[in-house]
C-alpha positions in Angstrom: -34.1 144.6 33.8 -37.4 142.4 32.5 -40.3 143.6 31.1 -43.5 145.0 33.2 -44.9 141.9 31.8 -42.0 139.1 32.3 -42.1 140.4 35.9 -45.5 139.7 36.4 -45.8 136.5 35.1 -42.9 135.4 37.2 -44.5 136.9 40.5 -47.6 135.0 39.7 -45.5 132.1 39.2 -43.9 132.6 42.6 -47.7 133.2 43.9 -48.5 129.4 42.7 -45.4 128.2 44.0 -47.0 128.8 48.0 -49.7 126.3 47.3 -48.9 123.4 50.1 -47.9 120.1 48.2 -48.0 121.2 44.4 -45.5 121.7 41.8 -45.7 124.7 39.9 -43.9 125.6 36.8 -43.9 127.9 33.5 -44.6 126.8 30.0 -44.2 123.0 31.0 -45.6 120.3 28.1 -48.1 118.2 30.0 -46.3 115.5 32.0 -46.4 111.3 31.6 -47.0 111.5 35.5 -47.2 113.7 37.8 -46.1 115.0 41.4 -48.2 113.3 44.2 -49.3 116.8 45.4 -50.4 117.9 41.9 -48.9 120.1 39.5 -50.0 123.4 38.1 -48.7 125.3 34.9 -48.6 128.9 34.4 -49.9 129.5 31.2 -48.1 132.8 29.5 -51.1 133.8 27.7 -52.0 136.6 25.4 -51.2 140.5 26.6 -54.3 141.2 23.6 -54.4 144.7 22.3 -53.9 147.3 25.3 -55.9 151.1 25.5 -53.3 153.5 25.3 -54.0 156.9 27.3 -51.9 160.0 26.0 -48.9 162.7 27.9 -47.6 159.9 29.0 -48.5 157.3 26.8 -49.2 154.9 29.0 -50.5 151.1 28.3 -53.2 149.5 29.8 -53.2 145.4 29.4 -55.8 142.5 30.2 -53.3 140.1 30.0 -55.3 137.2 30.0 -53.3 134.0 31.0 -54.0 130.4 32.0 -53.5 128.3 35.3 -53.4 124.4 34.2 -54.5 122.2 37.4 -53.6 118.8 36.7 -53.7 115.6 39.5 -52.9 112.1 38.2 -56.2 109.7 38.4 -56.6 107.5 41.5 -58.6 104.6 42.2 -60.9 106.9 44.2 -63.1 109.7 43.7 -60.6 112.7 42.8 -63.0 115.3 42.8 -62.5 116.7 46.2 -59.0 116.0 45.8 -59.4 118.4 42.9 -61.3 120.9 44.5 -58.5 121.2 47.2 -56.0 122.3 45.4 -58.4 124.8 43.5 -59.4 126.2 46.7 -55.6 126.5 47.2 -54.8 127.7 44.4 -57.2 130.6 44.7 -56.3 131.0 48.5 -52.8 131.9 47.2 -54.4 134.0 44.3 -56.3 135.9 46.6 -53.2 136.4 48.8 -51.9 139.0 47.3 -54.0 140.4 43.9 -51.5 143.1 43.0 -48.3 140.7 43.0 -46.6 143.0 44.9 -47.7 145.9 43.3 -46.8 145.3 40.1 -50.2 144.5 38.8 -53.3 147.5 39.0 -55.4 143.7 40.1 -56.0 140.0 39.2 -59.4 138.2 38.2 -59.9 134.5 38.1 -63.2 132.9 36.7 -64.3 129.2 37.2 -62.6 126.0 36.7 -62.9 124.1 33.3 -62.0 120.6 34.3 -61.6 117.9 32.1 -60.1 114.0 31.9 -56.5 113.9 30.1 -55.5 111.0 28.3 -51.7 110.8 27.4 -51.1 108.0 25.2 -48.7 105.7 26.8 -49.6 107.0 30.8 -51.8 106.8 33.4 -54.9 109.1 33.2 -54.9 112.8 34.2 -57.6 114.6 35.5 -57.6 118.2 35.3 -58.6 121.7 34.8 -57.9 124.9 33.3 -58.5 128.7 35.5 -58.4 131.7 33.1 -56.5 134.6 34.9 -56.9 138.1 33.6 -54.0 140.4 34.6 -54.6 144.3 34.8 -51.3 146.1 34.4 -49.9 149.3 32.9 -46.7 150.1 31.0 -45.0 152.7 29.2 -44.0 150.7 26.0 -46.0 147.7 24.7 -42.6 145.5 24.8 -42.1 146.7 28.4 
């Protein structure tokens, strides 16, 4: 069976995969182009150091991940276009904070967007969400 952790990051994974249009994936290097709908990454992140409470010993995380937006560049203005799929995106956030009950809660703060240039491809225009994940375990490898 996979980790507390691993089972999270794959239920938020499935959590991005509702947004209407988008591609989401895991891990992925950033793309020459990209699906008409926009794609977003999942972001593994760093777990960080957890609190540990005592009889049980129990492990309390901030797993604090990533969620890369990223549209390719039109010949119009793509900030709304942007600002669709982050309204989606935190739609299917909202959805359903404790992933099925795996996680204690998640917290998502502001976009960071930014132009990408790849070189070789069309411009990207995107932006980064940081995710905190509140979780417990009972081993800091589960």
């Amino acid at each position: 069976m996979p980790s507390i952790r691993e089972q999270i990051l794959v239920a938020l994974l499935a959590r991005l995969e509702t947004v209407p249009g988008a591609t989401a994936k895991r891990e992925a290097p950033l793309p020459e182009t990209v699906p008409v709908g926009g794609l977003i990454i999942l972001r593994d992140g760093d777990p960080g150091d957890p609190e540990v409470v005592l009889s049980p010993v129990t492990y309390l995380w901030e797993h604090q991940t990533e969620i890369e937006i990223i549209l390719q560049r039109g010949q119009d203005d793509d900030s709304a276009v942007l600002d669709t799929l982050l309204m989606a995106v935190g739609n299917a956030l909202a959805a359903d904070r404790s992933l099925g009950g795996l996680a204690e809660g998640l917290d998502w703060g502001a976009p960071k967007t930014s132009g990408l240039a790849i070189d070789g491809a069309a411009a990207l225009r995107g932006a980064m969400v940081p995710v905190t994940i509140h979780y417990a375990s009972p081993d800091p490898l589960g």
